[in-house]
C-alpha positions in Angstrom: 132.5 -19.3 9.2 130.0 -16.5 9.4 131.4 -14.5 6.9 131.3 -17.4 4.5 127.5 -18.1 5.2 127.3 -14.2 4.2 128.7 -14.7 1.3 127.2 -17.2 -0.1 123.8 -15.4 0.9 124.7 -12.7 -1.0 125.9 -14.4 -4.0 122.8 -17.0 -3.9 120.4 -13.6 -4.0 122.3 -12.0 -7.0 122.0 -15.2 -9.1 118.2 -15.4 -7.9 117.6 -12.3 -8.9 119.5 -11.8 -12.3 117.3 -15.1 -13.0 114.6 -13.8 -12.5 115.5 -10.7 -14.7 115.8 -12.4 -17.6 112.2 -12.6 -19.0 109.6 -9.8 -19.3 106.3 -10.7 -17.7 104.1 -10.6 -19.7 105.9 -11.5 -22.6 106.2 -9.3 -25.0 104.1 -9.7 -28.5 104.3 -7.4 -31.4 101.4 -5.7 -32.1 100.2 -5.6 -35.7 97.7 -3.3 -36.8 94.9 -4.3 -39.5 93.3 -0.6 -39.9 95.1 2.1 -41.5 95.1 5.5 -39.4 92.2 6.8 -42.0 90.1 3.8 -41.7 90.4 5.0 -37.5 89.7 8.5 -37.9 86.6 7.8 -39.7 85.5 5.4 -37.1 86.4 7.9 -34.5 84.0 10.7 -36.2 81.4 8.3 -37.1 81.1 7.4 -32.7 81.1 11.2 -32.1 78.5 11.7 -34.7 76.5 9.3 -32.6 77.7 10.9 -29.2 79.3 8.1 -27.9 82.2 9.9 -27.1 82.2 13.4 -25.9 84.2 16.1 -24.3 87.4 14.4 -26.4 88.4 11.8 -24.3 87.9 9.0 -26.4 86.0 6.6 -24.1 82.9 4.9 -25.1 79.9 5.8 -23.5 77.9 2.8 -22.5 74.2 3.6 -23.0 72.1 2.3 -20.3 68.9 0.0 -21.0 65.9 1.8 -20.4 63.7 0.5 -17.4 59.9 -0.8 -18.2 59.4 0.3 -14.8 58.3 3.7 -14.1 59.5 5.6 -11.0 56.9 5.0 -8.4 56.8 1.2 -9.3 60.3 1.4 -8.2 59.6 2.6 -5.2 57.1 0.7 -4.2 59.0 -2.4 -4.9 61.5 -0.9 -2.6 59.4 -0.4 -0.1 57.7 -3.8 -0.4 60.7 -5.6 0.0 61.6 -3.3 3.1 58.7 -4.1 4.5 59.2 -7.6 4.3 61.8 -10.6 5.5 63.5 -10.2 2.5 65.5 -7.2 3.1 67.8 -7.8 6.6 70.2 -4.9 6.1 70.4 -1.5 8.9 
């Protein structure tokens, strides 16, 4: 009797598992491009003109917004807020 249960544990997983196998996740789409390689190199040297890429590795560089706050404003913000209820932290 135990050697039956086995076996049908073992052939329950198999057929669980080749299930399983049967479709990618995720499925797979065909990609289809609507530039031409020229059309991408000119991009590409038109963003390195502009030096949002550098040191070739092809990621953007997101440019910050600049703060109408100078740098002791900042700090005394900081320390306002320290100095009051607002901040709990250690």
């Amino acid at each position: 009797m135990n050697t039956k249960q086995i076996t049908a544990a073992i052939v329950l997983f198999a057929a669980a598992g080749a299930a399983m196998a049967e479709s990618p996740f995720p499925p797979e789409t065909k990609f289809v491009s609507t530039k031409t390689r020229a059309e991408v190199t000119a991009e590409l040297q038109q963003a390195q003109a502009q030096g949002l890429i550098t040191n070739g590795n092809n990621y953007p560089i997101v440019i910050q917004a600049r703060s109408p706050l100078t740098r002791s404003e900042v700090v005394s913000q900081s320390k306002s807020a320290i100095d009051s209820s607002v901040y709990a932290g250690a």
